[in-house]
TIBA-567097 format. One record per atom (N, C-alpha, C): residue in three letters; atom name; y, x, z. Coordinates in steps of 0.02 Angstrom, whole numbers, padded with zeros to 5 digits. Layout:
! TIBA-567097
+---------+-------+--------+--------+--------+
! residuo ! atomo !     yy !     xx !     zz !
+---------+-------+--------+--------+--------+
!     ALA !    CA !      Y !      X !      Z !
...
+---------+-------+--------+--------+--------+
This chain:
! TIBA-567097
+---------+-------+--------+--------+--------+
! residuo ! atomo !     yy !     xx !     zz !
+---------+-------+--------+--------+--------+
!     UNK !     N !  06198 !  01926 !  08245 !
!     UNK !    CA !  06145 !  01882 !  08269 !
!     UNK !     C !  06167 !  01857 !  08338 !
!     UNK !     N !  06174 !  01794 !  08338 !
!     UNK !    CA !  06192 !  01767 !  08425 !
!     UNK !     C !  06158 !  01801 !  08468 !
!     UNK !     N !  06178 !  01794 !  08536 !
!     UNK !    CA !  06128 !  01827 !  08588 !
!     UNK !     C !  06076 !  01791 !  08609 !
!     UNK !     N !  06081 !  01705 !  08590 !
!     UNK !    CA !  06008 !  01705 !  08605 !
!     UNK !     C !  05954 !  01714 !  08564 !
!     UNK !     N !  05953 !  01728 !  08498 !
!     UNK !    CA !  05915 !  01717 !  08460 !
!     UNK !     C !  05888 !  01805 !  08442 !
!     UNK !     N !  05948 !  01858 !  08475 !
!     UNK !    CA !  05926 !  01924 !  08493 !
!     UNK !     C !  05879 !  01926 !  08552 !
!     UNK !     N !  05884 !  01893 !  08625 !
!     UNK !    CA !  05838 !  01898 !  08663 !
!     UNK !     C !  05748 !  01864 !  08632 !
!     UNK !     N !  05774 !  01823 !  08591 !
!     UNK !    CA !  05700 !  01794 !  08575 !
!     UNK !     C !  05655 !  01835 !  08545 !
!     UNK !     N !  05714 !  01854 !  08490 !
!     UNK !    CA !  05674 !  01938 !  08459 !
!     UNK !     C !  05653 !  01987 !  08485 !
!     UNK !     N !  05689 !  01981 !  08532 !
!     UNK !    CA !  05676 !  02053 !  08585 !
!     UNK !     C !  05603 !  02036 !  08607 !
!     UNK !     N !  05587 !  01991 !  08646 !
!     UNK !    CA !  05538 !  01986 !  08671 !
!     UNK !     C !  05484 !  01950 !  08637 !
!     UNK !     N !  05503 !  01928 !  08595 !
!     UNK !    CA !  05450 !  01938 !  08540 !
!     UNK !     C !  05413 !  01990 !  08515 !
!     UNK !     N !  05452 !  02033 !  08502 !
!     UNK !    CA !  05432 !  02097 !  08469 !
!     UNK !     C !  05407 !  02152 !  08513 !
!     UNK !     N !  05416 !  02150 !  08589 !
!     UNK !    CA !  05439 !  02203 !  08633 !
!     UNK !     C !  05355 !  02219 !  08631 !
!     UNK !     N !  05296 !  02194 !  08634 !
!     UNK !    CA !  05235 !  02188 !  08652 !
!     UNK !     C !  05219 !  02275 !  08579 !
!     UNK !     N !  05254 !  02237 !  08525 !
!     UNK !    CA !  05233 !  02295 !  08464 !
!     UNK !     C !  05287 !  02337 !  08452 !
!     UNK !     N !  05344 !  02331 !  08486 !
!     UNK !    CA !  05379 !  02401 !  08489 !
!     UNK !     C !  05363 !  02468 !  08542 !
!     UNK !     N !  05316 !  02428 !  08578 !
!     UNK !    CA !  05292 !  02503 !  08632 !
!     UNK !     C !  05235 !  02536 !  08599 !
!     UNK !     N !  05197 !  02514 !  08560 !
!     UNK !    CA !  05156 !  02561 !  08542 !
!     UNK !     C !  05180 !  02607 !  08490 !
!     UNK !     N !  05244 !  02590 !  08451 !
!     UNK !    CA !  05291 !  02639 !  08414 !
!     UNK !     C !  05287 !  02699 !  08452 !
!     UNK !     N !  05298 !  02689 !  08515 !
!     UNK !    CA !  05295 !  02748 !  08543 !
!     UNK !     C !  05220 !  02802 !  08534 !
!     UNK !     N !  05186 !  02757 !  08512 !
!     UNK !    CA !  05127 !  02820 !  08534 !
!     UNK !     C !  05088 !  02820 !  08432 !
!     UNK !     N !  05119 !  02818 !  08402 !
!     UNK !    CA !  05124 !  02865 !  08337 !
!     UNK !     C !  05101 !  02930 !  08359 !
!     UNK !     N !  05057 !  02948 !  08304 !
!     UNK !    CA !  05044 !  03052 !  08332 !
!     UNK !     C !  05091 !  03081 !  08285 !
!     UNK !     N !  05115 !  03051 !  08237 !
!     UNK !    CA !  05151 !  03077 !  08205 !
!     UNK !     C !  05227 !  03106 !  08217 !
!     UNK !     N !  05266 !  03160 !  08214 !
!     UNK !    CA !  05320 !  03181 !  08244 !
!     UNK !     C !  05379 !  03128 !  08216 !
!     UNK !     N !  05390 !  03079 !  08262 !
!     UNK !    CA !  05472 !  03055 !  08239 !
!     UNK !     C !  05517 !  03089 !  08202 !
!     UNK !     N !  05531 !  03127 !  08254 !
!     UNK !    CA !  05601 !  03191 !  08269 !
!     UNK !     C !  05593 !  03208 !  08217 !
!     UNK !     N !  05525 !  03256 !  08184 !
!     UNK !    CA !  05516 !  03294 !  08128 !
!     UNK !     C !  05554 !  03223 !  08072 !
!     UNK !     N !  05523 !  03187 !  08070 !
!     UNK !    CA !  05543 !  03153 !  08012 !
!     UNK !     C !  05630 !  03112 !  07990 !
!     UNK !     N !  05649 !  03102 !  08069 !
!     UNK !    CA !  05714 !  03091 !  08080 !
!     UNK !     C !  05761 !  03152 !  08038 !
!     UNK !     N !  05735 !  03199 !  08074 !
!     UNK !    CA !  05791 !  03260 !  08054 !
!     UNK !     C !  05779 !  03264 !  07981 !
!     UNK !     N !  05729 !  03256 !  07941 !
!     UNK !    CA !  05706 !  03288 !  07872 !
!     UNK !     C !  05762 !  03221 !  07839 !
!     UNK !     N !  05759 !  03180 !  07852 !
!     UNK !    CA !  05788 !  03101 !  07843 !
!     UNK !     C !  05880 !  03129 !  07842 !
!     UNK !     N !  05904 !  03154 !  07885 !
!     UNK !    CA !  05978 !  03163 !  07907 !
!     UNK !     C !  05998 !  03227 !  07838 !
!     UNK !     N !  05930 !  03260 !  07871 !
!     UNK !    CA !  05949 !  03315 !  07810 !
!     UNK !     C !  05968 !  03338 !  07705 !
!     UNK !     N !  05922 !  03276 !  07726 !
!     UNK !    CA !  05881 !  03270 !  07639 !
!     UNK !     C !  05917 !  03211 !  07598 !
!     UNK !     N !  05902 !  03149 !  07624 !
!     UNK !    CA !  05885 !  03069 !  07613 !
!     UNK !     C !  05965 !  03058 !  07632 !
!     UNK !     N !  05994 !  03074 !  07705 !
!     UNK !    CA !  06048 !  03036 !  07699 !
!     UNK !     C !  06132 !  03061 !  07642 !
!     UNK !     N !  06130 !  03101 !  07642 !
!     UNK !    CA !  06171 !  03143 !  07588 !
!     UNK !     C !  06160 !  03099 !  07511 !
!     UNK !     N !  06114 !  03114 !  07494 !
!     UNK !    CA !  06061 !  03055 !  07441 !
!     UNK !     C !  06096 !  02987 !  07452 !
!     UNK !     N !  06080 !  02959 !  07512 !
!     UNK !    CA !  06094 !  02897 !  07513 !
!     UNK !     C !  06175 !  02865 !  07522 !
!     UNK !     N !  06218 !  02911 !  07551 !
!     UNK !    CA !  06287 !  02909 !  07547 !
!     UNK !     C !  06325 !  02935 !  07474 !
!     UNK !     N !  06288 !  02958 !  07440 !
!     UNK !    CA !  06346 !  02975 !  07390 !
!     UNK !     C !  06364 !  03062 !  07389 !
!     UNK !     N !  06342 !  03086 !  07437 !
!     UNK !    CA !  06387 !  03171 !  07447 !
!     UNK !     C !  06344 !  03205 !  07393 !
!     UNK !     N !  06269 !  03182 !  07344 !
!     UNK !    CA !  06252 !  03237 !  07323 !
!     UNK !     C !  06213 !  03189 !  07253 !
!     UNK !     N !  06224 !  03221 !  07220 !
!     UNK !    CA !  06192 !  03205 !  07168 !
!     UNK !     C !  06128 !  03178 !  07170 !
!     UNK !     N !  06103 !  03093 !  07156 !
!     UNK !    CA !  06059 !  03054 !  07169 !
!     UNK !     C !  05988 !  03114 !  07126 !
!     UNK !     N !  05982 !  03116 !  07049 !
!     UNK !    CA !  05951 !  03120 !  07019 !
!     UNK !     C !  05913 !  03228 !  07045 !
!     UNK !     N !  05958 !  03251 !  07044 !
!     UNK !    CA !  05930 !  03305 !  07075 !
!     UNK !     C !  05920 !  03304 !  07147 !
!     UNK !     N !  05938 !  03277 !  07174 !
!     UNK !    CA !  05905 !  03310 !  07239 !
!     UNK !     C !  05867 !  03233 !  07280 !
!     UNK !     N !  05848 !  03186 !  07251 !
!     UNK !    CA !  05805 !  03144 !  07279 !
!     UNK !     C !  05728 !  03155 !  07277 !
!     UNK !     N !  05719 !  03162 !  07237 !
!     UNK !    CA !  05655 !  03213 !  07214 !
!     UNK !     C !  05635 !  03257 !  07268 !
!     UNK !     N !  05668 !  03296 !  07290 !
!     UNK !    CA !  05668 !  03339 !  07360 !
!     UNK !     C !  05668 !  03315 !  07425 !
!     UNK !     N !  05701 !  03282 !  07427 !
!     UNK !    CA !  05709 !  03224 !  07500 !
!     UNK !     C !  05641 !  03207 !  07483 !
!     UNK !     N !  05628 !  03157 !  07467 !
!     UNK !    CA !  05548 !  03126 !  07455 !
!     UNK !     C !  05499 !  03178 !  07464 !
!     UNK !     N !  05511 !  03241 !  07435 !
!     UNK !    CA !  05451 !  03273 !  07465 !
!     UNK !     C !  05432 !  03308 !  07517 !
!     UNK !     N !  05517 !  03310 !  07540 !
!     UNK !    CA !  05529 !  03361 !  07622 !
!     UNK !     C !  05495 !  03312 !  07661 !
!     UNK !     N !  05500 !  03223 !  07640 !
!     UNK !    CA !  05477 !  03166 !  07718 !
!     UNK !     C !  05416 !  03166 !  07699 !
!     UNK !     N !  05409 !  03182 !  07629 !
!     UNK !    CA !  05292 !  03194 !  07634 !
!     UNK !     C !  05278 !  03246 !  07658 !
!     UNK !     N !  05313 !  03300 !  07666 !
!     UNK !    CA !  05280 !  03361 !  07699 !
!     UNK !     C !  05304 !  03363 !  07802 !
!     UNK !     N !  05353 !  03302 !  07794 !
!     UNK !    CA !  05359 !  03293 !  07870 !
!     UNK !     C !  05305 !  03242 !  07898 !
!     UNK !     N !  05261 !  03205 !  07874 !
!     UNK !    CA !  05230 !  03168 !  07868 !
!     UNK !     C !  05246 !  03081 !  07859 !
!     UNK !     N !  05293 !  03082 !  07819 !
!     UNK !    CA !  05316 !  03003 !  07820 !
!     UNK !     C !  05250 !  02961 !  07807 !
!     UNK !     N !  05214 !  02976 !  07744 !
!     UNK !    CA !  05143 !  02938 !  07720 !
!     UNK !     C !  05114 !  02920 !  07797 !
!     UNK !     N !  05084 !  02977 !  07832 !
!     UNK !    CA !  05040 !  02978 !  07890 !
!     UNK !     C !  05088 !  02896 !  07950 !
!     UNK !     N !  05148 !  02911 !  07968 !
!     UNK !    CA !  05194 !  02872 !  07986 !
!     UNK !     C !  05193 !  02809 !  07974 !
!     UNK !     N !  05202 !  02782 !  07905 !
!     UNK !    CA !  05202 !  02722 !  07877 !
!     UNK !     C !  05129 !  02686 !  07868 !
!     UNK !     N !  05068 !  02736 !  07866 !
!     UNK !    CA !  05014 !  02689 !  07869 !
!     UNK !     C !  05004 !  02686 !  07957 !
!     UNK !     N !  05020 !  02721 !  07995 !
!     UNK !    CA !  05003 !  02719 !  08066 !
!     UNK !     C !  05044 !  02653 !  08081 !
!     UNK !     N !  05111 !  02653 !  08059 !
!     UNK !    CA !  05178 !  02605 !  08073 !
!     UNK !     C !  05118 !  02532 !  08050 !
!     UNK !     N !  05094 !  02514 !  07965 !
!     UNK !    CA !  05078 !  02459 !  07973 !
!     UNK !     C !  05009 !  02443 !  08001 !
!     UNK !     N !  04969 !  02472 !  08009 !
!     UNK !    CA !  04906 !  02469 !  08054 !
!     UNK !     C !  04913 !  02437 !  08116 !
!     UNK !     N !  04983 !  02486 !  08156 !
!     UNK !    CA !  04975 !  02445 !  08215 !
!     UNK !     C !  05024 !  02388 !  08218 !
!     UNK !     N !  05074 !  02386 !  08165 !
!     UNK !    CA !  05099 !  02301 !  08142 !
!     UNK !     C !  05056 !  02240 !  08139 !
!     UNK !     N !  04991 !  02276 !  08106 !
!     UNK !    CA !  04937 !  02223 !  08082 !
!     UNK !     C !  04905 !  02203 !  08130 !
!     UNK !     N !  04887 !  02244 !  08166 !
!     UNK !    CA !  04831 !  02224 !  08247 !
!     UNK !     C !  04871 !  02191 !  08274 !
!     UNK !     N !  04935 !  02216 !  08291 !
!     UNK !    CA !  04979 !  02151 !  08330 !
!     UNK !     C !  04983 !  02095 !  08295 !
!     UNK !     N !  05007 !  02089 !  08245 !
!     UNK !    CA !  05024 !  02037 !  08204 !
!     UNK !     C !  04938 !  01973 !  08216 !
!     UNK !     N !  04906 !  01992 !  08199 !
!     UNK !    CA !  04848 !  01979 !  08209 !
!     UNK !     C !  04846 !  01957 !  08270 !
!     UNK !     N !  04864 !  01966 !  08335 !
!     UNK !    CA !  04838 !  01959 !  08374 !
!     UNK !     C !  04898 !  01881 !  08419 !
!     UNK !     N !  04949 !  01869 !  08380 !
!     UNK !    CA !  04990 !  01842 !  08393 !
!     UNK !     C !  04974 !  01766 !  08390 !
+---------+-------+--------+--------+--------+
């Protein structure tokens, strides 16, 4: 992406990337469950059909669901407000 059309984004977006920050939901928790589970899965190192099934349920019990409706909620208020 050129750099100017990265700064436009940037500050476009910058208003609804700070409230990313304030999710109650644990990132970290879900990052690591993600590195652990999902990316192995997603590279090739492990058998798609057995162990995806597991990934998916390690990021529901890390709270991905809780995450992704918090993530578009506050997409929407911004978005909305634009």
């Amino acid at each position: 992406m050129p750099r100017t059309i990265c700064c436009i984004f940037d500050a476009y977006f910058a208003s609804f990337l700070t409230l990313l920050v304030l999710l109650p939901v644990s990132k970290a928790k879900i990052n690591g469950v993600f590195s652990e589970y999902m990316a192995p899965v997603g590279n090739g190192f492990v058998e798609y059909a057995a162990n995806f099934p597991k990934a998916l349920e390690k990021l529901k019990e890390a709270g991905i669901d809780k995450y992704v409706a918090e993530y578009q909620k506050q997409f929407s208020e911004w978005h909305a407000q634009q």
